[in-house]
ZADO-1210 file (C-alpha; in nm, 4 decimals, padded with zeros to 6 digits):
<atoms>
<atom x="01.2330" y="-01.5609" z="01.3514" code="UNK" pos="1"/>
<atom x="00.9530" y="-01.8232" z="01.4556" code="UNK" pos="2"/>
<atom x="00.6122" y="-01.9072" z="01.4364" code="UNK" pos="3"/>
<atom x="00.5025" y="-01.5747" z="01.5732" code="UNK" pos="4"/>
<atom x="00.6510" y="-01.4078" z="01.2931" code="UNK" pos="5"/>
<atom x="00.4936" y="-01.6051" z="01.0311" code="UNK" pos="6"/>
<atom x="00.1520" y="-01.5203" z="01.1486" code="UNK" pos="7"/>
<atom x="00.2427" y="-01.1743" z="01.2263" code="UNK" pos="8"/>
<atom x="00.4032" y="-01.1058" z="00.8280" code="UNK" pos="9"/>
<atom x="00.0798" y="-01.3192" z="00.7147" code="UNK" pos="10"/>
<atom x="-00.1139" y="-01.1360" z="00.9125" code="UNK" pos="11"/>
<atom x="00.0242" y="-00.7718" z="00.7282" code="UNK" pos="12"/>
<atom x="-00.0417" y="-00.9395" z="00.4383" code="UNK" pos="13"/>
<atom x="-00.4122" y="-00.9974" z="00.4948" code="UNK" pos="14"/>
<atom x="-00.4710" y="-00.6774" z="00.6349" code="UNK" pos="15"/>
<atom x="-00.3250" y="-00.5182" z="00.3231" code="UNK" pos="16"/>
<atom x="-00.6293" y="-00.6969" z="00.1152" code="UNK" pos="17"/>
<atom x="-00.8830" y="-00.6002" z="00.3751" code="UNK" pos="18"/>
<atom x="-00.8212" y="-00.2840" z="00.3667" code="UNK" pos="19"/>
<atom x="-00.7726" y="-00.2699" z="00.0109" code="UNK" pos="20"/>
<atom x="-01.1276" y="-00.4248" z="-00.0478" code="UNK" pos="21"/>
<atom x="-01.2866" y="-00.2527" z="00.2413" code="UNK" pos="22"/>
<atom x="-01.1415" y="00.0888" z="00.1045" code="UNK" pos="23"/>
<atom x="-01.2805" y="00.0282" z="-00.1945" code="UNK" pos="24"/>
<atom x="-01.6113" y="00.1335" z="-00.0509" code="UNK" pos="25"/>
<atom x="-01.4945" y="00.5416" z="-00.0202" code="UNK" pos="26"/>
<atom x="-01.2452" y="00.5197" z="-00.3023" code="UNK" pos="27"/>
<atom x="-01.2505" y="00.8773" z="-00.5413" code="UNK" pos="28"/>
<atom x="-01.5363" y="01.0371" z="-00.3018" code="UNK" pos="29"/>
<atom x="-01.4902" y="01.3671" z="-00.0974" code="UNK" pos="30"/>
<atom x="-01.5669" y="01.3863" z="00.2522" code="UNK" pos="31"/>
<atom x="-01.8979" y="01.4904" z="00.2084" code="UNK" pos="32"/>
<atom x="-01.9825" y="01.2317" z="-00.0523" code="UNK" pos="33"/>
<atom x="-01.8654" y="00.9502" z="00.2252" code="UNK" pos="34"/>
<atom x="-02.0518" y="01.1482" z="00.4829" code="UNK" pos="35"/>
<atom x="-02.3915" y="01.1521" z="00.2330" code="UNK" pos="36"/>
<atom x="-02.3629" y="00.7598" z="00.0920" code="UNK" pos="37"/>
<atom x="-02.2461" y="00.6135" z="00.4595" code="UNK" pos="38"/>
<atom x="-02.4326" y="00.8052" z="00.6984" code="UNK" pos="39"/>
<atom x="-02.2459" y="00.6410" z="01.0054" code="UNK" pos="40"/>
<atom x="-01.9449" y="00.5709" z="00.8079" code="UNK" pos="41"/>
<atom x="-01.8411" y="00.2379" z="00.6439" code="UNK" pos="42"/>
<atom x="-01.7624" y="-00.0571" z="00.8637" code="UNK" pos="43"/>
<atom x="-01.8761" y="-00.3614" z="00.6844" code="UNK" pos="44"/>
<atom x="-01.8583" y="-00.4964" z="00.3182" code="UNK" pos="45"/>
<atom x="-02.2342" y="-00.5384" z="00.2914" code="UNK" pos="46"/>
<atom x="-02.2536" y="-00.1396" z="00.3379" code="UNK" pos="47"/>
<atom x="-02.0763" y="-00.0867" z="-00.0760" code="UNK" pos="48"/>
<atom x="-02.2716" y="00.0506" z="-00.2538" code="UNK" pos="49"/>
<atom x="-02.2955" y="-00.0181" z="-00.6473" code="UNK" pos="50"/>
<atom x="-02.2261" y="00.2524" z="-00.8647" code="UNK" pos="51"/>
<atom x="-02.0613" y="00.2596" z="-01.1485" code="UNK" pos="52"/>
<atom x="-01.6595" y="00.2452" z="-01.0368" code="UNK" pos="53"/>
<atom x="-01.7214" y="00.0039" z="-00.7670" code="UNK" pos="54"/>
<atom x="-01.9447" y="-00.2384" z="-00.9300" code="UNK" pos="55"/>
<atom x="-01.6663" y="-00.3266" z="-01.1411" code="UNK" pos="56"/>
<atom x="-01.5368" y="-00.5506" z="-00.8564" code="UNK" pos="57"/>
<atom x="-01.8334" y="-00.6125" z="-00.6179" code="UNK" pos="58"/>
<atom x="-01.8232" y="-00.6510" z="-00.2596" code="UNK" pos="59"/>
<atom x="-01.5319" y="-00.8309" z="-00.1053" code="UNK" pos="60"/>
<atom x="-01.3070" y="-00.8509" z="-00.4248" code="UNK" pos="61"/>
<atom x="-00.9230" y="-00.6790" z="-00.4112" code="UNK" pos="62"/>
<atom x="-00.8112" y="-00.4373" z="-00.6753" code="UNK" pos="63"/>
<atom x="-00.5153" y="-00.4084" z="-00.8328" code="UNK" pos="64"/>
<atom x="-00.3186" y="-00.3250" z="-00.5172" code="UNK" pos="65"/>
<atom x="-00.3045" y="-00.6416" z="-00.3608" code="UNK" pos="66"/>
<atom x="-00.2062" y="-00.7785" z="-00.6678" code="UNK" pos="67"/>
<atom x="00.0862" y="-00.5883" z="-00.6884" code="UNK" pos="68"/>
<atom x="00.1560" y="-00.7140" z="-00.3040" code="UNK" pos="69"/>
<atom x="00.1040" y="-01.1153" z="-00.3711" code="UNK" pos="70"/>
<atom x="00.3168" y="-01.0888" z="-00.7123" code="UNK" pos="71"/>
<atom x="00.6029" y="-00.9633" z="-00.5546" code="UNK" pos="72"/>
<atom x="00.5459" y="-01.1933" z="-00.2437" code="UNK" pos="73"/>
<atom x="00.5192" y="-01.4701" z="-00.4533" code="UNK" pos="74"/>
<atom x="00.8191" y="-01.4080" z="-00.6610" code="UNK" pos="75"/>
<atom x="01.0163" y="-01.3770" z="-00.3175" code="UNK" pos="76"/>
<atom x="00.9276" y="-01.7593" z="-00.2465" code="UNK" pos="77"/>
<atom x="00.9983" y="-01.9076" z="-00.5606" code="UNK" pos="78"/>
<atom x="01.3049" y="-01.6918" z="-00.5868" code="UNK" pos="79"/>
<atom x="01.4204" y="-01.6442" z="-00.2920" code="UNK" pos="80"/>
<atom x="01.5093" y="-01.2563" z="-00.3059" code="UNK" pos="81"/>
<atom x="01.3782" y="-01.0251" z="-00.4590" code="UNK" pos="82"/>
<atom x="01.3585" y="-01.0570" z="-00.8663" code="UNK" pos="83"/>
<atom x="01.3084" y="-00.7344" z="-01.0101" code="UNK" pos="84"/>
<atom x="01.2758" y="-00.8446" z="-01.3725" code="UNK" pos="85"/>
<atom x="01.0945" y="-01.1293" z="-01.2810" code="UNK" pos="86"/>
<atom x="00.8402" y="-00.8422" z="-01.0828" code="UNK" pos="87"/>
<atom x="00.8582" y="-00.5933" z="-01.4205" code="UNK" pos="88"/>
<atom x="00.7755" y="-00.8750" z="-01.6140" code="UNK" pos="89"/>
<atom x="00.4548" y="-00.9906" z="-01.3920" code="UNK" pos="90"/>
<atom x="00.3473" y="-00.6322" z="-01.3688" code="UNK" pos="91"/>
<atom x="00.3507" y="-00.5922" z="-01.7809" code="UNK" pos="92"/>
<atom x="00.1296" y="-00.9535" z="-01.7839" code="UNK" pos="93"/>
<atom x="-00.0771" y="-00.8078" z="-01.5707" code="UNK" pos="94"/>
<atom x="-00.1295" y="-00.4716" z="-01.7889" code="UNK" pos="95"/>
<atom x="-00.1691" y="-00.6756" z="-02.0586" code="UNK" pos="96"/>
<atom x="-00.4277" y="-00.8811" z="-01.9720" code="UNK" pos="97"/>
<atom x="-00.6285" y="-00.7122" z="-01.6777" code="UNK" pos="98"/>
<atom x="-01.0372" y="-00.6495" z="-01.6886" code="UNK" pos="99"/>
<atom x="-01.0086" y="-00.3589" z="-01.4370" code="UNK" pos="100"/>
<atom x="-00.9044" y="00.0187" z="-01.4007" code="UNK" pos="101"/>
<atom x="-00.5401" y="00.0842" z="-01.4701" code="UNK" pos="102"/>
<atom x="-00.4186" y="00.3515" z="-01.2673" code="UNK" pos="103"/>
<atom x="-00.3577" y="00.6176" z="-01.5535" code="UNK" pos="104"/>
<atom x="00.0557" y="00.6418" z="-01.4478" code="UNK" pos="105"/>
<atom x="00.0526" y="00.2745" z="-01.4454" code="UNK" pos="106"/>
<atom x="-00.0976" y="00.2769" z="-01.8063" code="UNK" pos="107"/>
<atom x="00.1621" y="00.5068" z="-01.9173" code="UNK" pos="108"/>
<atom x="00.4740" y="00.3259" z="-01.7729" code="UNK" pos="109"/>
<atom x="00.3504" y="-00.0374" z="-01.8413" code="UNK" pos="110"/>
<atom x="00.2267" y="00.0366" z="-02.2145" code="UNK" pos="111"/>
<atom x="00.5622" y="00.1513" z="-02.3487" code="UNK" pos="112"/>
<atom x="00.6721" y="-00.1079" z="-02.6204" code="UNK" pos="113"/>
<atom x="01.0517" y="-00.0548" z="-02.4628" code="UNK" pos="114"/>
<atom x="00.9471" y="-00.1359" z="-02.0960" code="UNK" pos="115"/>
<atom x="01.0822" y="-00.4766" z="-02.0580" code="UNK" pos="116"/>
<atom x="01.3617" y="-00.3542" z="-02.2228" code="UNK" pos="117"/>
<atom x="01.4597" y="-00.1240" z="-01.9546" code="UNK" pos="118"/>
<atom x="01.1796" y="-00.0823" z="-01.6864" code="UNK" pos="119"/>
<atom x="01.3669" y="00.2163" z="-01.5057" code="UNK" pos="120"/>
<atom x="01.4593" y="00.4162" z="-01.7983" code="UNK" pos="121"/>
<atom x="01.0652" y="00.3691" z="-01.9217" code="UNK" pos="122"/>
<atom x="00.9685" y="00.4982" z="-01.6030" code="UNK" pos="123"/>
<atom x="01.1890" y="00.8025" z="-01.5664" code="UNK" pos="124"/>
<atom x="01.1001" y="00.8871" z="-01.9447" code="UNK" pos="125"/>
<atom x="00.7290" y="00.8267" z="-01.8581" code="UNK" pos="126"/>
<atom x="00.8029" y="01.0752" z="-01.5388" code="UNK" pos="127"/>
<atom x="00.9648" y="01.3038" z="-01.7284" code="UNK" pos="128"/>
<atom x="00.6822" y="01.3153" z="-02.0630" code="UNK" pos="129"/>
<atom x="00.4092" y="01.3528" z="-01.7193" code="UNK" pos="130"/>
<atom x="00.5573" y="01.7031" z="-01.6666" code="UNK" pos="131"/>
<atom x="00.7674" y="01.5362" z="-01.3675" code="UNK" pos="132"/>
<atom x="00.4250" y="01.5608" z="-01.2111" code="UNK" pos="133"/>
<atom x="00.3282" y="01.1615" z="-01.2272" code="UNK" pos="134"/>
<atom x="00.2629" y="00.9787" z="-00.8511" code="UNK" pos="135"/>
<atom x="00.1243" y="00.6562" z="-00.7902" code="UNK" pos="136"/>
<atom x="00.0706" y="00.5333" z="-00.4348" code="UNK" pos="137"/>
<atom x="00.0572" y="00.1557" z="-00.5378" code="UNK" pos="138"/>
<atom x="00.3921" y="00.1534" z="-00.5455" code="UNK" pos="139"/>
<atom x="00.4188" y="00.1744" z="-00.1686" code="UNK" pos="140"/>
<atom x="00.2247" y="-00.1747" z="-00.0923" code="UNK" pos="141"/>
<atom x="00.5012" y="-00.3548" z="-00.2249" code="UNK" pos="142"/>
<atom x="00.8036" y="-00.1361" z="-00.1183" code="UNK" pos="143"/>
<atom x="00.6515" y="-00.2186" z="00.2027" code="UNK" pos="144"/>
<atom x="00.6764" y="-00.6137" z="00.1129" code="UNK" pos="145"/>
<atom x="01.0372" y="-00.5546" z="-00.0019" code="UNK" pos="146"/>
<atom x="01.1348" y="-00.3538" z="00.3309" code="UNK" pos="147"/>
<atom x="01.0201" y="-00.7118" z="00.5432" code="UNK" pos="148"/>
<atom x="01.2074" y="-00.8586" z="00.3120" code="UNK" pos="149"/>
<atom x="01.5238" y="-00.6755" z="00.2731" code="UNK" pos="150"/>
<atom x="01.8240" y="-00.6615" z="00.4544" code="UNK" pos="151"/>
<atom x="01.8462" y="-00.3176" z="00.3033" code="UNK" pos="152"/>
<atom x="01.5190" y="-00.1964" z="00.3108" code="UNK" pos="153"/>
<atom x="01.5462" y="00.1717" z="00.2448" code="UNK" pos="154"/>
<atom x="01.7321" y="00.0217" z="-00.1545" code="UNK" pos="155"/>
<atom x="01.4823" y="-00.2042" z="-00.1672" code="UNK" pos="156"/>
<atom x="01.2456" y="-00.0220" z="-00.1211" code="UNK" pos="157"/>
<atom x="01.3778" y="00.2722" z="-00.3326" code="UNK" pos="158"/>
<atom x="01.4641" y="00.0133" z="-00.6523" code="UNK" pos="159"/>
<atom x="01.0764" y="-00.1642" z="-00.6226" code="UNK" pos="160"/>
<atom x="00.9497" y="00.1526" z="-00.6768" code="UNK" pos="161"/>
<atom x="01.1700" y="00.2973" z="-00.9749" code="UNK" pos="162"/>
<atom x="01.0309" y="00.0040" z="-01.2111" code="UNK" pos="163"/>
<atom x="00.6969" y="00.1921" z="-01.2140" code="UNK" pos="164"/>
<atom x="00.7365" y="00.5655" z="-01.0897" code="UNK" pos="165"/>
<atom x="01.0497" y="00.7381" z="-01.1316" code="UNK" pos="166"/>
<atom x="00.9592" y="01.0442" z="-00.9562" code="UNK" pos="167"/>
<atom x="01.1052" y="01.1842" z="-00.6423" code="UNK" pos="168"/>
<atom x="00.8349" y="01.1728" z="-00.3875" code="UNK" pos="169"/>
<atom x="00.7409" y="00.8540" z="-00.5018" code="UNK" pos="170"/>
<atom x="01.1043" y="00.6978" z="-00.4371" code="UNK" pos="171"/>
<atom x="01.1308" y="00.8512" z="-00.1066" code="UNK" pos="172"/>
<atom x="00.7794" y="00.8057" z="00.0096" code="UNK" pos="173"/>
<atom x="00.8969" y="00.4253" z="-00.1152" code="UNK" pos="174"/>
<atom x="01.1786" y="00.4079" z="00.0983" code="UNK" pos="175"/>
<atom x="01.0476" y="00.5328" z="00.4578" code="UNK" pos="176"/>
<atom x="00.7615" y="00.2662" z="00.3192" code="UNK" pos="177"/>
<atom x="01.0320" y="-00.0015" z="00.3293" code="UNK" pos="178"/>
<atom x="01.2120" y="00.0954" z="00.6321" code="UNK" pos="179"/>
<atom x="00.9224" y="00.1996" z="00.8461" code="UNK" pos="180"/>
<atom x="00.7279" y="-00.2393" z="00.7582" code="UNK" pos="181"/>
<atom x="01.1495" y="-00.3253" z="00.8715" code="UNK" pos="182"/>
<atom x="01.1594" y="-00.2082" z="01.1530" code="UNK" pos="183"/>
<atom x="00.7765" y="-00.3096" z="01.2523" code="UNK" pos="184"/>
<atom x="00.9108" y="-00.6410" z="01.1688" code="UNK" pos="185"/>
<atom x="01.1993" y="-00.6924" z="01.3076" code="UNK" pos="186"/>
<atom x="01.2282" y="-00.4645" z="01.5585" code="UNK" pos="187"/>
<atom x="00.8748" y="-00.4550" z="01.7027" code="UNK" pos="188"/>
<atom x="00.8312" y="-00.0301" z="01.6686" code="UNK" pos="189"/>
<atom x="00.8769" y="00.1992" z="01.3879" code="UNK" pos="190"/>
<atom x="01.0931" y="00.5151" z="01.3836" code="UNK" pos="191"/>
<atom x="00.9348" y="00.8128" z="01.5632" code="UNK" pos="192"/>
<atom x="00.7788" y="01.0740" z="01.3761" code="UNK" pos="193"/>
<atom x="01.1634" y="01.2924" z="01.4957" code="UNK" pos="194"/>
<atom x="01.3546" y="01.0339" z="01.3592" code="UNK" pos="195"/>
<atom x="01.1427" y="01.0004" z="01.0012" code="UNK" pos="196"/>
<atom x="01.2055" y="01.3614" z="00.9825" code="UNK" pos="197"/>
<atom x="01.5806" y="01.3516" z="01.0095" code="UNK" pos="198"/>
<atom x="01.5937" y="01.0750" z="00.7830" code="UNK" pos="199"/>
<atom x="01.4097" y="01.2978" z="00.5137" code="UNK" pos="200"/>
<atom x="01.6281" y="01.4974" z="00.4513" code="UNK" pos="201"/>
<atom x="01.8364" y="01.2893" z="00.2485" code="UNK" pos="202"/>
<atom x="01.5597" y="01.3417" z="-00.0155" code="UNK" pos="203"/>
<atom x="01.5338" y="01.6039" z="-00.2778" code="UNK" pos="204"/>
<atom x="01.1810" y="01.6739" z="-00.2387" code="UNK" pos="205"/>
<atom x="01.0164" y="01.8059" z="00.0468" code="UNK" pos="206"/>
<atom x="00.7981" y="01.5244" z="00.2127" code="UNK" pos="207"/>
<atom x="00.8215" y="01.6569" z="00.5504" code="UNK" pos="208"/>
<atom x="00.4612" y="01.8264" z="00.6048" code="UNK" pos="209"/>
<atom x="00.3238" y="01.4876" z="00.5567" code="UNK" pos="210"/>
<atom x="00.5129" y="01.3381" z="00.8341" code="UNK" pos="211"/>
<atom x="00.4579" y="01.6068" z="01.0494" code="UNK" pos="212"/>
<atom x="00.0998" y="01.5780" z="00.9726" code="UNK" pos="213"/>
<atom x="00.1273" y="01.1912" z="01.0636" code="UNK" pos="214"/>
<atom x="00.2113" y="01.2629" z="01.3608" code="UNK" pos="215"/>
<atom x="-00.0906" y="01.4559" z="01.5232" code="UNK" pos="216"/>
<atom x="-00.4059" y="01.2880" z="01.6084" code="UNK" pos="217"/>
<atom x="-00.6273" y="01.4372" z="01.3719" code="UNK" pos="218"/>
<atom x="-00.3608" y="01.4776" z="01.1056" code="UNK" pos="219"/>
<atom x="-00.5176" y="01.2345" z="00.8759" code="UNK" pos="220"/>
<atom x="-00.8567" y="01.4808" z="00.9141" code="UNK" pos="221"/>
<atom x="-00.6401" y="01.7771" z="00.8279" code="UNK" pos="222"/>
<atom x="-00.4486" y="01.6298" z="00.5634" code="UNK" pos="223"/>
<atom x="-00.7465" y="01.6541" z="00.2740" code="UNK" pos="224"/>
<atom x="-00.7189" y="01.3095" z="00.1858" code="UNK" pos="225"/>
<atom x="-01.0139" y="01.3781" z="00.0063" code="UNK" pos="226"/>
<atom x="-00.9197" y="01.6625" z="-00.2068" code="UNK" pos="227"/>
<atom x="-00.9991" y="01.5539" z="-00.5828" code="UNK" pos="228"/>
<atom x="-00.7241" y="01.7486" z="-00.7188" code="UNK" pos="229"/>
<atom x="-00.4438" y="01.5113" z="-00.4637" code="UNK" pos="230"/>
<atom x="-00.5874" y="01.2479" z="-00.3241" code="UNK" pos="231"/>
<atom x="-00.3379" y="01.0837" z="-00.6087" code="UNK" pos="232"/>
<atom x="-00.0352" y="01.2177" z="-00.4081" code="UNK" pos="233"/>
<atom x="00.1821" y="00.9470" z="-00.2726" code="UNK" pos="234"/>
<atom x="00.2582" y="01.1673" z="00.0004" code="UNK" pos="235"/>
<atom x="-00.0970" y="01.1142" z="00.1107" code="UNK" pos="236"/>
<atom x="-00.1010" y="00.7566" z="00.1069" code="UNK" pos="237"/>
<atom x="00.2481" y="00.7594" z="00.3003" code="UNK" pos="238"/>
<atom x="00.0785" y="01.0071" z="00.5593" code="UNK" pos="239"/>
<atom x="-00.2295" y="00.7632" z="00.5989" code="UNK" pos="240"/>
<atom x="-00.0576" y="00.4210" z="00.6506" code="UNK" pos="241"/>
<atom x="00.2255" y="00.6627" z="00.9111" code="UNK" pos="242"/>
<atom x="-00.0841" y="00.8205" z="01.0948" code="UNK" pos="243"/>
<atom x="-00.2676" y="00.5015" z="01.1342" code="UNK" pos="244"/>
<atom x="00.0182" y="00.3239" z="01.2959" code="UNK" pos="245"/>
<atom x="00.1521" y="00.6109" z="01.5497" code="UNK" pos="246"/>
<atom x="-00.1960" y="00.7063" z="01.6151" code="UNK" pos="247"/>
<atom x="-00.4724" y="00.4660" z="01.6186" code="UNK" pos="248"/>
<atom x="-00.5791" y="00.2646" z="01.9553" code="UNK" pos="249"/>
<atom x="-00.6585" y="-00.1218" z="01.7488" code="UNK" pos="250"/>
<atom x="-00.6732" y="-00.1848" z="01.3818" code="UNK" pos="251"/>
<atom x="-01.0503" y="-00.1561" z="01.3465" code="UNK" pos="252"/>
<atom x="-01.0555" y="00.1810" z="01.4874" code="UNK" pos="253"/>
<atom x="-00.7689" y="00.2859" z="01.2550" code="UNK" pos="254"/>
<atom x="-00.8722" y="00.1666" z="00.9179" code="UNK" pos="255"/>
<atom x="-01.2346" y="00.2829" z="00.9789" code="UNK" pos="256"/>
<atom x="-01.0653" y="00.6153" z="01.0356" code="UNK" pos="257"/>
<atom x="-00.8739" y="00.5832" z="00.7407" code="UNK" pos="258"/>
<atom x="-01.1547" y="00.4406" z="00.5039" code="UNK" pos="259"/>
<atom x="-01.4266" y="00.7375" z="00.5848" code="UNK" pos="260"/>
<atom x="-01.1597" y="01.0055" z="00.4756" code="UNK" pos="261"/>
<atom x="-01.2212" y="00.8887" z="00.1161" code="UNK" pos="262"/>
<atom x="-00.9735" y="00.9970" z="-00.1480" code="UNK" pos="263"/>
<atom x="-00.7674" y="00.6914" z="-00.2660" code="UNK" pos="264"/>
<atom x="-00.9423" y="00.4992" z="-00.0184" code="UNK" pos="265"/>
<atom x="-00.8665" y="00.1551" z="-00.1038" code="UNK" pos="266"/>
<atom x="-00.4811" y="00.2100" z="-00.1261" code="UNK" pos="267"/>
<atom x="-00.4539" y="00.4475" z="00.1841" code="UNK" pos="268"/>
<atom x="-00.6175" y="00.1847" z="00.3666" code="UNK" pos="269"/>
<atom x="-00.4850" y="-00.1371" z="00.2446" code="UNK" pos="270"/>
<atom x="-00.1207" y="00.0279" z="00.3318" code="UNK" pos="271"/>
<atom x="-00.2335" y="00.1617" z="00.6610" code="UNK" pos="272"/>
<atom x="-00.4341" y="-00.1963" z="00.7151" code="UNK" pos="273"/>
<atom x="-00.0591" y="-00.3756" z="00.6543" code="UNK" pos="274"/>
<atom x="00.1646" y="-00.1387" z="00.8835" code="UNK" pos="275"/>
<atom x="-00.0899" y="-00.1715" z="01.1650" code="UNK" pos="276"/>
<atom x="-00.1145" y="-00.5716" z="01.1552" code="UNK" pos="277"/>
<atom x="00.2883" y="-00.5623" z="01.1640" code="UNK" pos="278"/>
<atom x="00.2380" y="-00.2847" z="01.4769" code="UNK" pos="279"/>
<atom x="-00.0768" y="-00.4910" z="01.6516" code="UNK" pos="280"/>
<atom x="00.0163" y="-00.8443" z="01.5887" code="UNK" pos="281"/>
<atom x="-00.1590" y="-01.1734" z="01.4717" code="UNK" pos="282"/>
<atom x="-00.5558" y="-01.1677" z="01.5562" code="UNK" pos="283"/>
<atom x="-00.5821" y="-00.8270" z="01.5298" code="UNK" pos="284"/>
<atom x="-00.7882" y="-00.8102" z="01.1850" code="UNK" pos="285"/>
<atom x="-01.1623" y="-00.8516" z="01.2865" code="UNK" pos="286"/>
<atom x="-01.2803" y="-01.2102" z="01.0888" code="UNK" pos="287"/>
<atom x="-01.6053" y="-01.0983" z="00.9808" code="UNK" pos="288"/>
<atom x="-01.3320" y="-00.8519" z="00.7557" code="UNK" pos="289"/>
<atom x="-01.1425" y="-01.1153" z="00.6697" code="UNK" pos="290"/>
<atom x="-01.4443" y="-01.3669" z="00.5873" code="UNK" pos="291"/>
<atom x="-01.5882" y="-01.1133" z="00.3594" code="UNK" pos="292"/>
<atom x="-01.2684" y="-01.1475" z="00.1241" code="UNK" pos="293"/>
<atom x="-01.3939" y="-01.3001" z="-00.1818" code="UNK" pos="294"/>
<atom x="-01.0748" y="-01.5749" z="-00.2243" code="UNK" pos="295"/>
<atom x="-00.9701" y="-01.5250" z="00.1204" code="UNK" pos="296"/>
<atom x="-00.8153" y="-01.8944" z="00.1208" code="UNK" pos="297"/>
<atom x="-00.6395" y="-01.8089" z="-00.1815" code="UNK" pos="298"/>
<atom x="-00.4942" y="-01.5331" z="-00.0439" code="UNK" pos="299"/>
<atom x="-00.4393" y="-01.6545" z="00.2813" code="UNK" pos="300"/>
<atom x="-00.2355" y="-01.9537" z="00.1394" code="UNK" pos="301"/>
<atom x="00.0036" y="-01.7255" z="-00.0439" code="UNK" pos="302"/>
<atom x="00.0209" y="-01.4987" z="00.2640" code="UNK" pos="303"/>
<atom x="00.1133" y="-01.7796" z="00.4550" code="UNK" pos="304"/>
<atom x="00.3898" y="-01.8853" z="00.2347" code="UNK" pos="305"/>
<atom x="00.5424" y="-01.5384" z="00.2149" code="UNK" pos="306"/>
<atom x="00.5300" y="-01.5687" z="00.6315" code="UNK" pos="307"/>
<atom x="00.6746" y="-01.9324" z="00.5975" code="UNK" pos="308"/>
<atom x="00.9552" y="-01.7962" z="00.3747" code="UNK" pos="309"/>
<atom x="01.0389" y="-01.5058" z="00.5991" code="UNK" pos="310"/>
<atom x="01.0295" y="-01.6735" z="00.9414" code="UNK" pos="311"/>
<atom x="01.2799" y="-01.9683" z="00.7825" code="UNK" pos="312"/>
<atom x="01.5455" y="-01.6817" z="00.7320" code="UNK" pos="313"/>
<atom x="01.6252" y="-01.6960" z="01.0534" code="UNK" pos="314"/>
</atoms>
């Protein structure tokens, strides 16, 4: 590890807030509704528009996403390895005492009097009381955090995730997450879309359709992102951030791609936005993106501590 790692796991981290702010922009629309209120798509922060879901954060402010990210990042420093009570415990402050949306499943898991009490059994009863239907694709942002991390990415990755959403495509969409922002890491590439495959079949649920869509060029077009009844699907989010990286020519071009399909926009993006700055490298992030971060110092000087942290491993 060295000084090219630091600015390349900083980097990832800054990305993840771009695209999480940028993605804001499309979040909850259709296709069509992108297509109608960004005629030429969305490019720039100065392009939101103010209705009444995205006025609650104005242009150039992160949701909860990154938060999620720079939590976990930040309990890595002080820590030094991963705390997961110290992460269930940030993650019930921060459901206690946030202004904005709470993703409903988050609501559910995180306002159960017994959570700190035991995190993953509140999360599988949660799952369970949901139907076994509940997904959450926040979860993946910081599996992704704990995969750079990790020495064993794929548990990491796996255990992150099971504090908030116990369910099956969740924990596996979790762990390719983890291993997939490893391997970026460390090993400069990310598992073909063959190898993903074969490694999915250790899972109980079928993920496999999403990977395969990945993999094509215009999967992410064919994947209905946008569909109001699953753009919630973690398996969408996973098949954004996979497509993005195995498919996209520079980072711009990808998370534009990514942001105009609409659906969970600002999640699909600010995952795909991370995976591509580990793929692309340092400078890859276009600054007027990253100057239009409202408390892009702030975030920048815990991104750059995570990156410090990482790069002194080794």
């Amino acid at each position: 590890m060295n000084n090219n790692t630091k600015a390349r796991v900083s980097n990832s981290i800054m990305a993840y807030a771009v695209g999480d702010a940028l993605g804001l922009g499309t979040e909850f629309m259709t296709l069509s509704e992108v297509k109608a209120y960004y005629p030429g798509g969305l490019h720039d922060f100065s392009q939101l528009i103010n209705d009444a879901h995205r006025c609650m954060w104005g242009h150039g402010n992160v949701t909860n996403d990154t938060y999620f990210v720079l939590l976990l990042a930040r309990i890595i420093v002080r820590r030094g390895h991963i705390s997961y009570d110290d992460f269930a415990r940030g993650m019930k402050e921060w459901y206690s005492t946030s202004r904005y949306d709470i993703p409903q499943q988050l609501r559910r898991v995180l306002g159960r009097k017994d959570y700190l009490d035991d995190p993953y059994a509140a999360a599988q009863a949660t799952w369970k009381d949901s139907g076994m239907k509940s997904e959450t694709g926040s979860v993946l942002g910081v599996a992704a955090v704990a995969g750079m991390y990790s020495d064993t990415p794929v548990e990491s990755g796996e255990k992150i995730c099971s504090l908030l959403e116990a369910g099956p495509r969740a924990r596996a969409c979790s762990s390719i997450i983890a291993l997939c922002a490893n391997e970026l890491l460390h090993k400069g590439s990310m598992p073909s879309p063959a190898d993903l495959m074969d490694f999915s079949a250790r899972f109980s649920c079928d993920i496999k359709p999403y990977i395969t869509l990945a993999a094509e060029p215009d999967g992410i077009f064919k994947a209905e992102i946008d569909d109001e009844e699953t753009y919630w699907w973690v398996r969408k989010n996973m098949c954004a951030a996979l497509w993005a990286v195995w498919n996209a020519p520079d980072f711009e071009k990808g998370l534009v791609d990514v942001i105009n399909c609409g659906g969970d926009a600002d999640t699909n993006a600010a995952l795909a936005g991370l995976m591509m700055a580990l793929k692309f490298g340092a400078g890859c992030i276009p600054a007027r993106w990253v100057d239009g971060l409202v408390d892009d110092s702030a975030i920048r000087e815990e991104a750059d501590a995570f990156g410090q942290f990482l790069a002194s491993r080794n």
